[in-house]
C-alpha positions as CSV (number, residue, x, y, z in Angstrom):
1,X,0.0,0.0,0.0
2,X,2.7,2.2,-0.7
3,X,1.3,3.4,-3.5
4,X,-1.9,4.4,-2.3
5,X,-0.8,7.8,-1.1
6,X,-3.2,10.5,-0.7
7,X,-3.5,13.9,-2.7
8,X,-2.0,15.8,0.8
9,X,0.8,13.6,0.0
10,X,1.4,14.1,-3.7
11,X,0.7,18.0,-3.0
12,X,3.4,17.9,0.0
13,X,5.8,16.0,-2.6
14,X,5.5,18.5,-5.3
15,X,7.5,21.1,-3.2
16,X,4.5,22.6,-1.5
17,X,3.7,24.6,-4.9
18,X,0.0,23.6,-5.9
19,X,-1.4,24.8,-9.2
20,X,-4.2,26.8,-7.7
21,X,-1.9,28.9,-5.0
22,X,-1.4,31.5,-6.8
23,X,-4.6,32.3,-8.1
24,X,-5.8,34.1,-5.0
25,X,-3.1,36.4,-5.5
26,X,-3.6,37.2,-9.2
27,X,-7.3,38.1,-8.5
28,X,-6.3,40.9,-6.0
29,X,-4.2,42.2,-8.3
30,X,-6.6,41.9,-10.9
31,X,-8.8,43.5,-9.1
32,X,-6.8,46.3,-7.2
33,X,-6.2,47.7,-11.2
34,X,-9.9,47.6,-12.1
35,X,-10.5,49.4,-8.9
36,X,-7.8,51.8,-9.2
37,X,-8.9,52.5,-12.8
38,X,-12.2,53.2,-11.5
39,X,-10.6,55.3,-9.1
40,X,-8.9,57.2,-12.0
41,X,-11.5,57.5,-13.8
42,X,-14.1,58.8,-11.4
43,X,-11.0,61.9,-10.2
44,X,-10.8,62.1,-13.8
45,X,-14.9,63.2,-14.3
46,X,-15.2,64.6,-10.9
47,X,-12.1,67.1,-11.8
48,X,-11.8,67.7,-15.6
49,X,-15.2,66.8,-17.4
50,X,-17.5,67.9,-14.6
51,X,-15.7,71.4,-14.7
52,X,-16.0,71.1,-18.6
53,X,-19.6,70.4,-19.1
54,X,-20.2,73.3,-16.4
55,X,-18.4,75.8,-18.1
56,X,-20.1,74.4,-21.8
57,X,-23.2,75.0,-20.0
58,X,-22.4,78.1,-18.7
59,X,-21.7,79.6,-22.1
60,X,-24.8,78.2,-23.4
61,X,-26.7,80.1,-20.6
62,X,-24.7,82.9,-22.0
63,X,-25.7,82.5,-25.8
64,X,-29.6,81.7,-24.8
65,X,-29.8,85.0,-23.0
66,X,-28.4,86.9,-26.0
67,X,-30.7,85.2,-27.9
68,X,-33.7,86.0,-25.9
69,X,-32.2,89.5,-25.3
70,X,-32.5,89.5,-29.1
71,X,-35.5,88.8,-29.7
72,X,-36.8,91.0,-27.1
73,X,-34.9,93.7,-28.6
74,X,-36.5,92.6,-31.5
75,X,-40.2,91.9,-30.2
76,X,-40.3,95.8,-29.0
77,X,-39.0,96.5,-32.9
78,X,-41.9,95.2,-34.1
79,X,-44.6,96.0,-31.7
80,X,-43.4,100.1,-32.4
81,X,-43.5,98.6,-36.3
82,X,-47.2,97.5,-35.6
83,X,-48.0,100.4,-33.4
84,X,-46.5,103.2,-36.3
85,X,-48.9,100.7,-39.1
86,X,-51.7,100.8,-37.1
87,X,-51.1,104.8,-36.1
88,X,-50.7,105.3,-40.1
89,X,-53.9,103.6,-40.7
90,X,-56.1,105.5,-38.2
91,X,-54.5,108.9,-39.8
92,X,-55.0,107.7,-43.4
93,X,-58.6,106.4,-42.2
94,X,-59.4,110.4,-41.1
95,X,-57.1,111.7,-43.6
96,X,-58.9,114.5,-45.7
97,X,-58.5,113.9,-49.4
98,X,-59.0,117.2,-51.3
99,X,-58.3,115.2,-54.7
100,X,-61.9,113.6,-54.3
101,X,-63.4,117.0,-54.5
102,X,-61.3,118.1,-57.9
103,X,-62.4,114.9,-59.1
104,X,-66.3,115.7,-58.3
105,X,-65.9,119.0,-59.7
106,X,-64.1,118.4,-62.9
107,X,-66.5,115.5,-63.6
108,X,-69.5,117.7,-63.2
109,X,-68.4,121.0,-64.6
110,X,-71.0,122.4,-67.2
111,X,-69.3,122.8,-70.8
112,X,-69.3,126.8,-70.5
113,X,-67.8,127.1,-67.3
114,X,-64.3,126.9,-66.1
115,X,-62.6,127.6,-62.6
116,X,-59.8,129.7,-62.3
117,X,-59.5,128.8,-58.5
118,X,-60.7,126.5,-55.7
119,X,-60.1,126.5,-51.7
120,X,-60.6,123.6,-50.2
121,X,-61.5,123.7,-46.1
122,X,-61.3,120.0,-45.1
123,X,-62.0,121.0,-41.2
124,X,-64.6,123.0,-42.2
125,X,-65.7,120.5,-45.3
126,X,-66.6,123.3,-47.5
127,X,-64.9,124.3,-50.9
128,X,-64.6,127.3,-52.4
129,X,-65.2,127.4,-56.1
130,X,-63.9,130.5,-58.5
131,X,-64.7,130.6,-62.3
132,X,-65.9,132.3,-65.4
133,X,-69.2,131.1,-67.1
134,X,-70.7,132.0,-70.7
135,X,-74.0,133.6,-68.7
136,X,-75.9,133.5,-65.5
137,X,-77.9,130.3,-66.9
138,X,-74.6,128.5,-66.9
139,X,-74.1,129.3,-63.7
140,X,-77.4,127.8,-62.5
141,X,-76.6,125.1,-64.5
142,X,-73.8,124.3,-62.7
143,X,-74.9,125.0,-59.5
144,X,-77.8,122.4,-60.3
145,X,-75.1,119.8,-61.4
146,X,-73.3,120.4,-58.2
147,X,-76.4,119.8,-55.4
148,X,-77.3,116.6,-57.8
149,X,-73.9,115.2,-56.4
150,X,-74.0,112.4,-54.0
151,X,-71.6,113.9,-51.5
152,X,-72.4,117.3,-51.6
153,X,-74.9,118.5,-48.7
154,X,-75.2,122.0,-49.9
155,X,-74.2,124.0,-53.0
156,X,-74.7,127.7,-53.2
157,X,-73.7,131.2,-54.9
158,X,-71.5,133.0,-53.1
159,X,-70.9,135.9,-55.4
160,X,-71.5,136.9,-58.8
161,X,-70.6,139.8,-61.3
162,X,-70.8,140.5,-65.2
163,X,-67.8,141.2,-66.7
164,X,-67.1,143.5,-69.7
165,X,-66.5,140.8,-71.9
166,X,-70.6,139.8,-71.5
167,X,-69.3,136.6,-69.4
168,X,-70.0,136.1,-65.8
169,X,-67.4,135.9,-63.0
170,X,-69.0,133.7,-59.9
171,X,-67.6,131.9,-56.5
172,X,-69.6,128.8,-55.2
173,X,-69.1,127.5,-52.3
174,X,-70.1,123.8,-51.3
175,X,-70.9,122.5,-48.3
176,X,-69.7,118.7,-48.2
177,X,-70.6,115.5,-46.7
178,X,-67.2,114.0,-44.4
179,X,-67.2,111.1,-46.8
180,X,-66.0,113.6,-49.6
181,X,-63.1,113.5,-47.9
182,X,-62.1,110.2,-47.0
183,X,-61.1,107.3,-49.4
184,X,-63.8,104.9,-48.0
185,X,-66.7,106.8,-47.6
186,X,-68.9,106.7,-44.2
């Protein structure tokens, strides 16, 4: 039975070196690295790409108020834009258009009668009409044309004289509804 020896005995034979000794040690080591890389890499965020992001972040803080500091800037523009448009339309609304009065005149002047001057009174919505007429029944004539006019409230002869010439020098004046004066009527 010499032979039958037990593994003790073959391990105590070998030198005292078994296969599996060593191990033990290999995994601390093993495992001391992963941990110390860890360790590396953890001071390596906590000190250089914490501070990094932070200050990334801090100059995107920076551009976003520019931005909005923009467009307020830019928000105020265009409200004083909208508020001149809308300022423009209310005077262009009550804007007094003299033109529309020409217009009615020269439309409806009698063949025998021509102005030699006109004075137009928005406030006051009256015109003032100067002009030479072949006779006194040209000047009715006219006068006629004038009160037939849609816009005109009142029409009336001012003054009157005969010239040399056998013609007859006259001033109308017209008394006018507001929406002679405006582009859109009332």
């Amino acid at each position: 039975m010499a032979q039958s020896s037990s593994l003790l005995e073959k391990e105590l034979r070998q030198g005292g070196r078994s296969a599996g000794a060593g191990w033990p040690w290999h995994l601390l080591i093993f495992m001391s690295l992963i941990v110390g890389l860890f360790l590396l890499l953890y001071a390596g965020m906590t000190w250089g790409y914490v501070p990094y992001l932070e200050s990334q972040v801090g100059r995107r803080d920076a551009e976003i108020k520019k931005l909005i500091s923009l467009g307020d800037e830019k928000t105020a523009s265009l409200s004083r834009f909208y508020s001149k448009l809308a300022n423009a339309q209310i005077l262009l609304k009550e804007h007094a258009v003299g033109t529309r009065i020409l217009d009615l005149v020269e439309n409806n002047l009698h063949p025998t009668v021509y102005l030699t001057g006109a004075d137009i009174q928005s406030v006051q919505r009256t015109a003032r009409l100067s002009g030479i007429a072949s006779s006194y029944d040209a000047v009715g004539q006219q006068l006629a044309l004038l009160r037939k006019q849609p816009g005109v409230i009142s029409a009336f002869l001012e003054d009157s004289s005969l010239r040399e010439q056998g013609d007859v020098r006259f001033t109308i004046r017209l008394i006018m509804k507001p929406s002679a004066f405006r582009e859109t009527g009332e």
